[in-house]
C-alpha positions in Angstrom: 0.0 0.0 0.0 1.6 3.5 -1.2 1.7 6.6 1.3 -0.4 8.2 -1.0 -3.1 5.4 -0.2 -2.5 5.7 3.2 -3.0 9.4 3.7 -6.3 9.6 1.6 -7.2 7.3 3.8 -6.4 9.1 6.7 -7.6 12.4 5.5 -11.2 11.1 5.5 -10.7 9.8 8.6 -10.1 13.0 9.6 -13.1 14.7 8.6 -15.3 12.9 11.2 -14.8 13.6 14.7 -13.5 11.1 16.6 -14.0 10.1 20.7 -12.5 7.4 22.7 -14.9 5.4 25.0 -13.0 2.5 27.4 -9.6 2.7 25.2 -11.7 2.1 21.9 -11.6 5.1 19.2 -14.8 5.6 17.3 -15.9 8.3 14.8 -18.7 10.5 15.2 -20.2 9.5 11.6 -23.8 10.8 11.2 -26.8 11.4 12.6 -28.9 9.2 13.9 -32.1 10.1 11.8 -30.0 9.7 8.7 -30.0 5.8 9.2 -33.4 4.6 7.6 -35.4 1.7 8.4 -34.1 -1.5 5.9 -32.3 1.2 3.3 -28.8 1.1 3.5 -26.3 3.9 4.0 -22.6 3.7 2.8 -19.9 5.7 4.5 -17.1 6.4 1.9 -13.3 6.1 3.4 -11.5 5.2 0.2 -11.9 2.5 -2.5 -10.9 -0.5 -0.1 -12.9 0.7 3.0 -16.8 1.5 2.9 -19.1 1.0 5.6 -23.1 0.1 5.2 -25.2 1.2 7.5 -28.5 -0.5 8.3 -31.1 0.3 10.9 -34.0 -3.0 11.5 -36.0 -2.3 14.3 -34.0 -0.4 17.1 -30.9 -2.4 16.1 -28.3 -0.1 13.6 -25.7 -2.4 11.9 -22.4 -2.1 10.1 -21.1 -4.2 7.8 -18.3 -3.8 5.3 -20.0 -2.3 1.7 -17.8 -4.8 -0.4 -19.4 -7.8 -1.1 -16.1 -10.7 -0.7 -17.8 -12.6 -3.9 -16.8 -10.7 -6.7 -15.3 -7.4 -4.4 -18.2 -5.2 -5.6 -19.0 -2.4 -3.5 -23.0 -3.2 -3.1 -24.1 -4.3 0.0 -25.6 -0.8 1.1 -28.3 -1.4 -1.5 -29.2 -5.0 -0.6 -32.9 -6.3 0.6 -32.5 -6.3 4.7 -34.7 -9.0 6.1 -34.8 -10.8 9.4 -31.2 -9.6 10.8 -29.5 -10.4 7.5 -28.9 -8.3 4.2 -28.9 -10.0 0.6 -26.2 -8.6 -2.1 -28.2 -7.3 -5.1 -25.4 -8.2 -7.0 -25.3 -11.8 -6.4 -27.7 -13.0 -4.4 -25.2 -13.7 -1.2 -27.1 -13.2 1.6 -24.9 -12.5 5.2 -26.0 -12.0 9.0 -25.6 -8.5 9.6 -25.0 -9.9 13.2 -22.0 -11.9 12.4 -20.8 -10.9 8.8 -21.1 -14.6 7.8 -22.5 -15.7 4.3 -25.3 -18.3 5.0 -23.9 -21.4 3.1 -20.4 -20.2 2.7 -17.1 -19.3 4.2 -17.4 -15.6 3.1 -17.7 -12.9 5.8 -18.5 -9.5 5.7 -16.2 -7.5 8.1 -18.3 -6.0 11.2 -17.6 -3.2 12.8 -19.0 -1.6 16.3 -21.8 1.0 16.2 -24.2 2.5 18.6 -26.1 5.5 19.1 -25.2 8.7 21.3 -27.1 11.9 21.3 -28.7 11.5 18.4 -25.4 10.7 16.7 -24.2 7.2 15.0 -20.7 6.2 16.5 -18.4 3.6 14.3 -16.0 2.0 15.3 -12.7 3.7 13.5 -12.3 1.4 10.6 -8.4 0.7 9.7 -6.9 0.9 6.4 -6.1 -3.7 5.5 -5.3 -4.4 1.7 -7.6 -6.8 1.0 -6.2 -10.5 0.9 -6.5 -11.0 -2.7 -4.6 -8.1 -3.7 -1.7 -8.3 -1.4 0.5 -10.6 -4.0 0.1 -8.1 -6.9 
């Protein structure tokens, strides 16, 4: 990963405001009312790190945005049903719990997110070169 990666990466990092709660860093990301019921929201870092947002019931999720199958980033505008979102892409379908692909291996990465006067908190998301590009 170049150091030109690395500090766009870090310049949109940047742009949110970031607290620490019990040693964990999280970013202050939106607000709370901007999280719709079943429609996803996708938070743009860079090309390699995107977070989708979902809200089902009171719960708010967050799940990577790029689907593992085919490295699409998607999954913000799949169907959300019963604690699980299905890639429109592809048909995968994954917990939104767990990350896992029902019927596969795959896993969406899952990140940390609550609410806090009337703000979404993430967990601050680090900067990983996906496994499949790290021998080019």
């Amino acid at each position: 990963m170049s150091e030109k990666e690395i500090g766009r990466f870090e310049h949109s990092i940047a742009s949110f405001e970031e607290i620490t709660i019990e040693g964990k860093s999280y970013l202050r990301i939106c607000k709370s009312d901007e999280v719709f019921q079943k429609k996803g929201k996708n938070i743009y870092f860079d090309e390699d790190v995107q977070v989708a947002l979902f809200r089902e019931g009171s719960k708010i999720y967050a799940v990577s945005n790029i689907c593992p199958h085919q490295y699409a980033a998607v999954i913000c505008d799949g169907l959300i049903e019963e604690g699980t979102v299905t890639c429109p892409l592809h048909g995968w379908i994954y917990s939104l719990d767990s990350g896992k692909a029902l019927g596969s291996n795959a896993r969406l990465k899952t990140y940390s997110i609550f609410e806090l006067d009337g703000f979404v908190m993430l967990e601050k998301p680090e900067k990983n070169t996906p496994l499949w590009l790290r021998n080019f």
